[in-house]
C-alpha positions as CSV (number, residue, x, y, z in Angstrom):
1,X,0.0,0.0,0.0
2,X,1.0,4.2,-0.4
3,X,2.0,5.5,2.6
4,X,2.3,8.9,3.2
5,X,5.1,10.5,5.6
6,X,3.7,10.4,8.3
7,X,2.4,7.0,7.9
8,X,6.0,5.8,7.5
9,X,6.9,7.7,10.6
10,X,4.4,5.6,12.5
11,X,5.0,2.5,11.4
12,X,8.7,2.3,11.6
13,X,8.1,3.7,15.2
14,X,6.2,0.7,16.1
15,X,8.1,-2.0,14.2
16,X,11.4,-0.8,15.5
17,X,10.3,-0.3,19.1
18,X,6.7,-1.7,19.2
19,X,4.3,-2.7,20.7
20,X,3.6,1.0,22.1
21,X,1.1,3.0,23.7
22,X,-1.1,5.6,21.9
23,X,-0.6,7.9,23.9
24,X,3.5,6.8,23.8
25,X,3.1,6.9,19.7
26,X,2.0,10.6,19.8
27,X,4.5,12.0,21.8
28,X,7.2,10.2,20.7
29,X,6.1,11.6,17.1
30,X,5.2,14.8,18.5
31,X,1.4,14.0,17.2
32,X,-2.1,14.8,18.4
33,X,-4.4,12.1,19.4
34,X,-6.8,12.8,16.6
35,X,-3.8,13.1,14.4
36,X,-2.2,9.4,15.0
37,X,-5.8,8.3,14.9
38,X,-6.1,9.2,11.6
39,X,-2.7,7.9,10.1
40,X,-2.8,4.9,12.3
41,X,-6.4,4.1,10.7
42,X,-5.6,2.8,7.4
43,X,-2.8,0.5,8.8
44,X,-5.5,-0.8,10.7
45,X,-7.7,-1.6,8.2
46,X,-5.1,-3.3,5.4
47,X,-3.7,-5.3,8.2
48,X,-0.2,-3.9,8.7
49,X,-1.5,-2.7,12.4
50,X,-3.3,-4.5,14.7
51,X,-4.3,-3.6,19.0
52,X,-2.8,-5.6,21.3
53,X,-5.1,-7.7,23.6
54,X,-5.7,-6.0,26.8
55,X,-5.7,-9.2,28.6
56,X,-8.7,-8.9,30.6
57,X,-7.2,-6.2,33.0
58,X,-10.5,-3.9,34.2
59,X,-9.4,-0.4,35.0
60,X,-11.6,3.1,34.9
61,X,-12.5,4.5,31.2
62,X,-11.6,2.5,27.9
63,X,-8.9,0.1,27.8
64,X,-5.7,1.3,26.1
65,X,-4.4,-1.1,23.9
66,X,-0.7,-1.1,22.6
67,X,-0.3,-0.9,18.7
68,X,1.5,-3.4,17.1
69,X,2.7,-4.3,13.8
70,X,1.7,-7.8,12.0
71,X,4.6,-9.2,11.2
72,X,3.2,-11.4,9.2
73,X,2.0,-9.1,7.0
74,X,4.3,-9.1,4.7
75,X,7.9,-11.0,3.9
76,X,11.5,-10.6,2.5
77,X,14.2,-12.8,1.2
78,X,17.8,-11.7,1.8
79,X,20.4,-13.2,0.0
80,X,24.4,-13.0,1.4
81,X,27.1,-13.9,-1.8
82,X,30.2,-14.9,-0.5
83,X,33.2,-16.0,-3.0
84,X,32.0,-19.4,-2.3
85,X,28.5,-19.9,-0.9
86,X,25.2,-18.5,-1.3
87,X,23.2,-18.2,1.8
88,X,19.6,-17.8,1.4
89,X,16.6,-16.1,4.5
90,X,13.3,-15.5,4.3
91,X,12.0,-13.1,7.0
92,X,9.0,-11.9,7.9
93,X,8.6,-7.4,8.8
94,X,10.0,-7.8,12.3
95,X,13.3,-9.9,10.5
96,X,12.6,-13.3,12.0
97,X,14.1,-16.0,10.4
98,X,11.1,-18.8,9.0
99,X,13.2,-20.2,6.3
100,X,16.8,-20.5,5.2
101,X,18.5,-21.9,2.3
102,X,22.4,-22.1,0.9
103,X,23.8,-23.1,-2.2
104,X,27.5,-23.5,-3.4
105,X,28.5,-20.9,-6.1
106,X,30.3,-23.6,-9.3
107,X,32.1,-20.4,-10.5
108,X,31.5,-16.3,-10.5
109,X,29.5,-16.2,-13.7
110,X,27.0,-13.5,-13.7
111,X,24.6,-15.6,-15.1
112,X,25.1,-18.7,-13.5
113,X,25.1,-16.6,-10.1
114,X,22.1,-14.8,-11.1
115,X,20.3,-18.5,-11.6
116,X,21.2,-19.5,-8.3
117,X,19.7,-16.5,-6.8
118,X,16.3,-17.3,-9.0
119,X,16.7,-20.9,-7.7
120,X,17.1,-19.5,-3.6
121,X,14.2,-17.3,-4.4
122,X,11.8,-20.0,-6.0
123,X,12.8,-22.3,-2.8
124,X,11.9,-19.9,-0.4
125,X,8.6,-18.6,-2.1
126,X,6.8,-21.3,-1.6
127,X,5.4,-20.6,1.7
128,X,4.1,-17.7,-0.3
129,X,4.4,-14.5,-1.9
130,X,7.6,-12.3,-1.0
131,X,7.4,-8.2,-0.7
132,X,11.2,-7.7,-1.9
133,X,14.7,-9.6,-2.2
134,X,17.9,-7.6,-1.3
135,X,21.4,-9.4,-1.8
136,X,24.4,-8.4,0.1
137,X,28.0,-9.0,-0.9
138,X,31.7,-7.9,-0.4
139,X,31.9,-4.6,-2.6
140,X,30.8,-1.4,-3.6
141,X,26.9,-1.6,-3.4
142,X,23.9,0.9,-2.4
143,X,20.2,0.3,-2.4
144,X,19.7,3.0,-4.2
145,X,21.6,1.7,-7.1
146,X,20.7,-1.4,-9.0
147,X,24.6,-2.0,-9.8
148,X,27.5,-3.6,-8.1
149,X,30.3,-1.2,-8.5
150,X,33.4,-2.9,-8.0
151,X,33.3,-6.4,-5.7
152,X,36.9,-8.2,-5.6
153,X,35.4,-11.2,-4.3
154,X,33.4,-12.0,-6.8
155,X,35.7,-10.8,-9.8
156,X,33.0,-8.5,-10.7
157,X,32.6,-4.9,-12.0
158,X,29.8,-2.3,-13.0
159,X,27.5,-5.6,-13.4
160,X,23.4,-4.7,-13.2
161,X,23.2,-7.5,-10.5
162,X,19.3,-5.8,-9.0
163,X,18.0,-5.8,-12.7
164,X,19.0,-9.1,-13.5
165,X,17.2,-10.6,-10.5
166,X,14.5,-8.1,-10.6
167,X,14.0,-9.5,-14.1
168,X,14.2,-13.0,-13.5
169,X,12.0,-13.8,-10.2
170,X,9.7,-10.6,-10.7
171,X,10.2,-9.4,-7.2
172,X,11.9,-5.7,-6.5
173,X,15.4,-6.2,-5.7
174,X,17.9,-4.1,-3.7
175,X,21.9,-4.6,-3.2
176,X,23.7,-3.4,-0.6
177,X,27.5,-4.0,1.0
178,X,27.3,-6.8,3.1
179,X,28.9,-5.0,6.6
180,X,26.7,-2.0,6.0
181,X,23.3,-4.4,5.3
182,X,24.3,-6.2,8.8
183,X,24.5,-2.5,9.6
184,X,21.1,-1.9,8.8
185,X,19.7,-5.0,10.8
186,X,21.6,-3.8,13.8
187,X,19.9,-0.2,13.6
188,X,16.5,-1.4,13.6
189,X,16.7,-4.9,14.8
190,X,19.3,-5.6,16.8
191,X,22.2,-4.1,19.4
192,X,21.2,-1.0,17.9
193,X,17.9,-0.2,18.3
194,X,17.8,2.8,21.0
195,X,21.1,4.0,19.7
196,X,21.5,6.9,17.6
197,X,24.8,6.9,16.3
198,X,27.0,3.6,16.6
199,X,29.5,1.3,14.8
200,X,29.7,-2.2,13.6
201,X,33.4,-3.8,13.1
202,X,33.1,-6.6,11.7
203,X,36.4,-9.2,11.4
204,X,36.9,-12.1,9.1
205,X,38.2,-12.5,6.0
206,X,38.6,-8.4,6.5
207,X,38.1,-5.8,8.6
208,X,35.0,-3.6,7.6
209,X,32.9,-1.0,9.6
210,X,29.3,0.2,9.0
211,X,28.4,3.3,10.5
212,X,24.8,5.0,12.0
213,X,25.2,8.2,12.7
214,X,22.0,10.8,14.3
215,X,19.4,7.7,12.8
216,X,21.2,7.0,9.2
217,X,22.9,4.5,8.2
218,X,26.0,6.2,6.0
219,X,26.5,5.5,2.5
220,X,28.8,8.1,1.6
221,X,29.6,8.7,-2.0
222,X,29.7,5.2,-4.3
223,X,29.3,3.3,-0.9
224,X,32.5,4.4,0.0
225,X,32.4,4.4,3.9
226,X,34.1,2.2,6.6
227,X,36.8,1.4,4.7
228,X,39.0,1.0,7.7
229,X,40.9,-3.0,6.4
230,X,44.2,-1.2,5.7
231,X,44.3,2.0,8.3
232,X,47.6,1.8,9.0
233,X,48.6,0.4,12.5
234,X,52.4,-0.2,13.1
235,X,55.0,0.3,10.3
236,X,57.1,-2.4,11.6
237,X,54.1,-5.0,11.0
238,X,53.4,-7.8,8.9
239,X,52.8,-7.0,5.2
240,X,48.7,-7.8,3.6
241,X,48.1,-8.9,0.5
242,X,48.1,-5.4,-1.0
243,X,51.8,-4.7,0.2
244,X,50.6,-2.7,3.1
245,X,52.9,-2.9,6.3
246,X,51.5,-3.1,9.2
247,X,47.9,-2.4,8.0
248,X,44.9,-3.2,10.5
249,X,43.8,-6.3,7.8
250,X,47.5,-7.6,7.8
251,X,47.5,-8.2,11.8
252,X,43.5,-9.0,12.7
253,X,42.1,-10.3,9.8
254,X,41.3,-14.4,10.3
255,X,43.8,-15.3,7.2
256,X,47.0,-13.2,8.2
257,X,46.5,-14.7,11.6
258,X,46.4,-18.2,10.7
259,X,49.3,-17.7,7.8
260,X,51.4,-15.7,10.5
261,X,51.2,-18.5,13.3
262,X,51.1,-21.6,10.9
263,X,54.7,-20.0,8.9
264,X,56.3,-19.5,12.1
265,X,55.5,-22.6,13.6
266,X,56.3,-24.4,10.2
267,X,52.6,-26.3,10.6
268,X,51.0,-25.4,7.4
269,X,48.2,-27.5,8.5
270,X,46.5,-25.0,11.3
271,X,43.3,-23.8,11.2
272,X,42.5,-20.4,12.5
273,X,40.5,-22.0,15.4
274,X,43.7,-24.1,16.1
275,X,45.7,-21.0,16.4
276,X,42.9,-19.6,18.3
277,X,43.5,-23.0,20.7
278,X,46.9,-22.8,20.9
279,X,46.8,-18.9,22.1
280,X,44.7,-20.1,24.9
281,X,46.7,-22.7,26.2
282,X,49.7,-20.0,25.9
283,X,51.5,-21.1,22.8
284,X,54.3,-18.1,23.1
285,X,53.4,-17.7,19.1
286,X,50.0,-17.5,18.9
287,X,49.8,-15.7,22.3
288,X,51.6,-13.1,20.2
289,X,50.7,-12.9,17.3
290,X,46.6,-12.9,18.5
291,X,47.8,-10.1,21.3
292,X,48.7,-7.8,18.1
293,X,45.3,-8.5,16.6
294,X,43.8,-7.3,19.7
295,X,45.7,-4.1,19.7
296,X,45.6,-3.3,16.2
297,X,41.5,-4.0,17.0
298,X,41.4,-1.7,19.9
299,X,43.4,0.9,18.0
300,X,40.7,0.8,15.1
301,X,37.9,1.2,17.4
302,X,39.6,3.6,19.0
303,X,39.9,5.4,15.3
304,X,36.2,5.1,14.7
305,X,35.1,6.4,17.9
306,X,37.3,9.1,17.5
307,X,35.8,10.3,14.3
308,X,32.0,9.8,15.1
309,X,31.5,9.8,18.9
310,X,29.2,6.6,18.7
311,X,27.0,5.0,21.6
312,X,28.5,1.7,21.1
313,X,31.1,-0.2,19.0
314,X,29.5,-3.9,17.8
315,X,32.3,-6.2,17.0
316,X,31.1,-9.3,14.9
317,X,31.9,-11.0,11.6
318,X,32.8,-15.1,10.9
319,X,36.0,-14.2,12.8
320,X,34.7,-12.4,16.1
321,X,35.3,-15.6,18.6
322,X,38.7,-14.5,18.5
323,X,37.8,-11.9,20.8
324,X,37.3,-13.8,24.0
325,X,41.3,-15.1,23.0
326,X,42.5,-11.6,22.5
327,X,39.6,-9.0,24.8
328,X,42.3,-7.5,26.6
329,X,44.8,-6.7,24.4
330,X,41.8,-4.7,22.7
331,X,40.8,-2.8,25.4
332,X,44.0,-2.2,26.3
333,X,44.6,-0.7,23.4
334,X,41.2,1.0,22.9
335,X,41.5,2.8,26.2
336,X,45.0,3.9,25.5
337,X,44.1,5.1,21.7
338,X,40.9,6.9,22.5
339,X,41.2,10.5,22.9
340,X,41.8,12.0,26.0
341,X,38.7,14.1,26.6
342,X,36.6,11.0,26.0
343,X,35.8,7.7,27.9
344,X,36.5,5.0,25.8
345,X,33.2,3.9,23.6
346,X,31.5,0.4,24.8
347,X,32.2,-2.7,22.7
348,X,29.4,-5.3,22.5
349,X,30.1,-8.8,20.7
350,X,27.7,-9.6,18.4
351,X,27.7,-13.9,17.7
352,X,28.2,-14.4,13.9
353,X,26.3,-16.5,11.1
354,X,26.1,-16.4,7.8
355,X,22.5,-15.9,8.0
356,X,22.6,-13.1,10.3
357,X,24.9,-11.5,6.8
358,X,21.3,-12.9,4.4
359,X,19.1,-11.3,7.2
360,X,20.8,-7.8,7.2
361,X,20.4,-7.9,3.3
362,X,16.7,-8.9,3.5
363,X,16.5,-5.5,5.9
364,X,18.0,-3.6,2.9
365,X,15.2,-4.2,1.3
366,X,12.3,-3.8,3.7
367,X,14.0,-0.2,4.6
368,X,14.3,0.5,1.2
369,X,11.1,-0.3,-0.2
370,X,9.3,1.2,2.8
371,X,10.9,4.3,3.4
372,X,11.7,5.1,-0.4
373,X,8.7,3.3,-2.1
């Protein structure tokens, strides 16, 4: 259905912090009671709305009953592409998980990639008809544009990745960058919510930051923001893949780790949860090396918080159990890198999945279509 401003306003009050009050409705919106009234009305009536039960309770006058949305009213699909892997949600408006789905990617063919999405979609829309897809993926994305700028992952450049989908499942499609979709499901769904202005690191493969700041989620120009894998952290440090020394992504991300404790112990068969292992029984190498990722962690929250004054930092991504192996090397560093006038920012760990990644792009595109449709 249209919605008008103030309709929007309303209902993203109540989805993100619903059920509410009237009375709590209006003056959080700065509304009359006859004015919420009459934009709450025609949520009622096409479902998207619905009162609360009172649950019996007698009182003086007539019962005030919370709005709500209906969650059910409507649901999403969100797809996460990783160089490997397709993984596949389907949500309903409140981002609850009822379905998932994964698929290995055979190669990074457009088209073949493009099938598997149409084949996730089909799979998922059985249980019934979907409001929007939105895919997230390592690279230059927006929701605002239907093409994948630049995504090294994948080998891809300027491809029409929305349009292609859009055209072959029938269902509006929106992209975004994967750290900055998570982003997204934070804000309104997650460690977020009640937060105006925060941060989410995210560790893995890389090291990538979405940032909120007063209510938005920024963008910046071509998706260009949080670009923080390479800040530069010691001179002296190991070298990325780029040739960077000493860059935050050549200490903290997962692969450098692993590489860096597995060449110096000559044990090219670690893992990175052996190395993990080995620095918490106090292998003098690991212990090391993860000590560094700490600090070079702290010092890039430090950097963000810096620069935006956020509520709260969210660390997650595949590679954020490191944290309990290396927490206070990173808030050693964190307190000793934030600036002086301010009390360090508080970090909250957020547990990873993949389809936490597929549920932040399926939150792309509710946000999108609602607030821009």
């Amino acid at each position: 259905m249209r919605m008008t401003d103030a309709m929007r306003a309303v209902f993203v009050e109540l989805l993100v912090h619903g059920p509410l009050s009237r009375a709590e409705v209006a003056r959080r919106l700065d509304l009359s009671p006859s004015a919420l009234t009459k934009v709450a009305k025609p949520l009622l009536d096409a479902g998207y709305l619905r009162e609360q039960s009172s649950d019996g309770q007698k009182g003086i006058g007539r019962p005030s009953q919370p709005l709500q949305v209906d969650a059910s009213r409507s649901s999403f699909i969100g797809i996460k592409l990783t160089a490997e892997e397709l993984f596949a949600v389907r949500v309903d408006l409140a981002a609850t998980v009822h379905d998932r789905f994964s698929l290995p990617l055979p190669d990074h063919d457009v088209d073949t990639i493009v099938e598997q999405i149409a084949q996730a979609v089909r799979r998922l829309s059985e249980a019934g008809d979907v409001a929007g897809v939105g895919i997230s993926l390592a690279g230059t994305a927006t929701p605002g544009d239907p093409v994948v700028g630049n995504s090294p992952f994948l080998g891809w450049s300027h491809v029409a990745l929305a349009k292609l989908v859009e055209d072959a499942v029938g269902v509006p499609t929106v992209l975004n960058n994967d750290v900055r979709a998570l982003t997204a499901a934070q804000q309104w769904f997650g460690a977020g919510v009640g937060h105006s202005s925060f941060a989410l690191v995210t560790v893995g493969a890389g090291i990538g930051c979405g940032l909120v700041v007063e209510d938005r989620v920024v963008t910046g120009r071509s998706g260009g923001t949080g670009l923080i894998g390479h800040l530069a952290i010691d001179d002296r440090g190991p070298l990325c893949e780029l040739g960077h020394r000493g860059c935050a992504r050549a200490f903290a991300a997962s692969s450098a780790i692993r590489r860096s404790i597995a060449t110096t112990l000559d044990r090219p068969e670690l893992t990175f949860d052996d190395c993990l292992e080995l620095a918490r029984q106090g292998q003098p190498v690991a212990r090391r090396v993860l000590d560094d990722a700490g600090r070079a962690l702290g010092r890039v929250i430090a950097t963000v918080a810096n620069v935006i004054g956020p509520d709260l930092v969210i660390l997650s991504g595949e590679a954020v159990h490191m944290y309990d192996v290396c927490a206070d090397a990173l808030q050693a560093a964190l307190t000793r890198h934030t600036h002086w006038t301010s009390t360090p920012v508080r970090v909250t760990v957020k547990p990873f999945t993949f389809d936490e990644w597929a549920r932040g792009a399926a939150v792309s595109a509710l946000q999108h279509l609602l607030l821009h449709s």
